[in-house]
N, C-alpha and C positions, 0 to 999 in steps of 0.2 A: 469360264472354267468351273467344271464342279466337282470338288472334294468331297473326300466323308465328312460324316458330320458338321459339313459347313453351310452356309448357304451361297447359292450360286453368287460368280464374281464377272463382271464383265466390263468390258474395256482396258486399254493399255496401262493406265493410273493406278486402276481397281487391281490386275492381275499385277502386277507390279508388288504394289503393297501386300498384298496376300502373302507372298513368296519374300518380302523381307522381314528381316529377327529370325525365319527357320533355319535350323541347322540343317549343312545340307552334307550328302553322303553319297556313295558309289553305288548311284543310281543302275540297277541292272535292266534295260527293257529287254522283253521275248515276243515278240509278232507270233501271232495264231492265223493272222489272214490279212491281207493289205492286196488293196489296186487303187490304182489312180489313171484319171481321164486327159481330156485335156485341160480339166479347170480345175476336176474337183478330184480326192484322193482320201482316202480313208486310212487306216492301221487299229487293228484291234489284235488287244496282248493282253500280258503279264509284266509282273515286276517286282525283283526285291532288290535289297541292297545288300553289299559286299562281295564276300566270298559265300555266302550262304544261298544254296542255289535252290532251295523252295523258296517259290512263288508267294508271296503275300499279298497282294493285290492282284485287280485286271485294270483296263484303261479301257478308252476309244480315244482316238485322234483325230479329227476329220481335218483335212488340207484343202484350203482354195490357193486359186492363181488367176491371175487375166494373162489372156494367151502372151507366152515369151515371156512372163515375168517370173520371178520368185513365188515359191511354195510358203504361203504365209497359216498360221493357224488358226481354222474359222470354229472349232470347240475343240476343247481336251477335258475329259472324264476321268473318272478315277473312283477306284475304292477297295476295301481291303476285305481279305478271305475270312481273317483273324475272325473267332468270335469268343474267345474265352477271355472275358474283363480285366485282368491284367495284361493283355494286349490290346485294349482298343484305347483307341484315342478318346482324348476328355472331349465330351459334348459341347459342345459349342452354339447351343441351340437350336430351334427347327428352322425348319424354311418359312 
């Protein structure tokens, strides 16, 4: 998983704990372009939250599967448009 300002997080445990203590909200996603094969599948968008429908971020999605199984998530990207300092998120260090 790669966030802003975060450094990259990888495995079940790791993404797990990234994603607990955050407060979470009504998540809006927008697809700009998605296909998928028979293994592998992609989705690149946008994203804000609520009723406020400009976009604050983009994403990428990439989706695997072994044939007949479930769509499981092999990366998810992320990052935001914002760039005026009372919008961005607090640094969290480099990579």
């Amino acid at each position: 998983m790669l966030q802003s300002n975060r450094p990259p997080v990888r495995g079940r445990s790791e993404i797990k704990a990234a994603y607990e203590g955050q407060v979470g909200g009504s998540l809006r996603l927008r697809a700009l372009a998605f296909k998928a094969g028979d293994t592998i599948g992609y989705i690149i968008g946008t994203y804000h939250y609520g009723s406020v429908s400009k976009d604050i971020g983009k994403f990428t999605l990439t989706l695997h599967r072994l044939p007949g199984k479930q769509w499981l998530i092999y990366s998810d990207m992320d990052n935001l448009n914002m760039t005026h300092q009372s919008q961005r998120l607090p640094d969290r260090g480099a990579f």
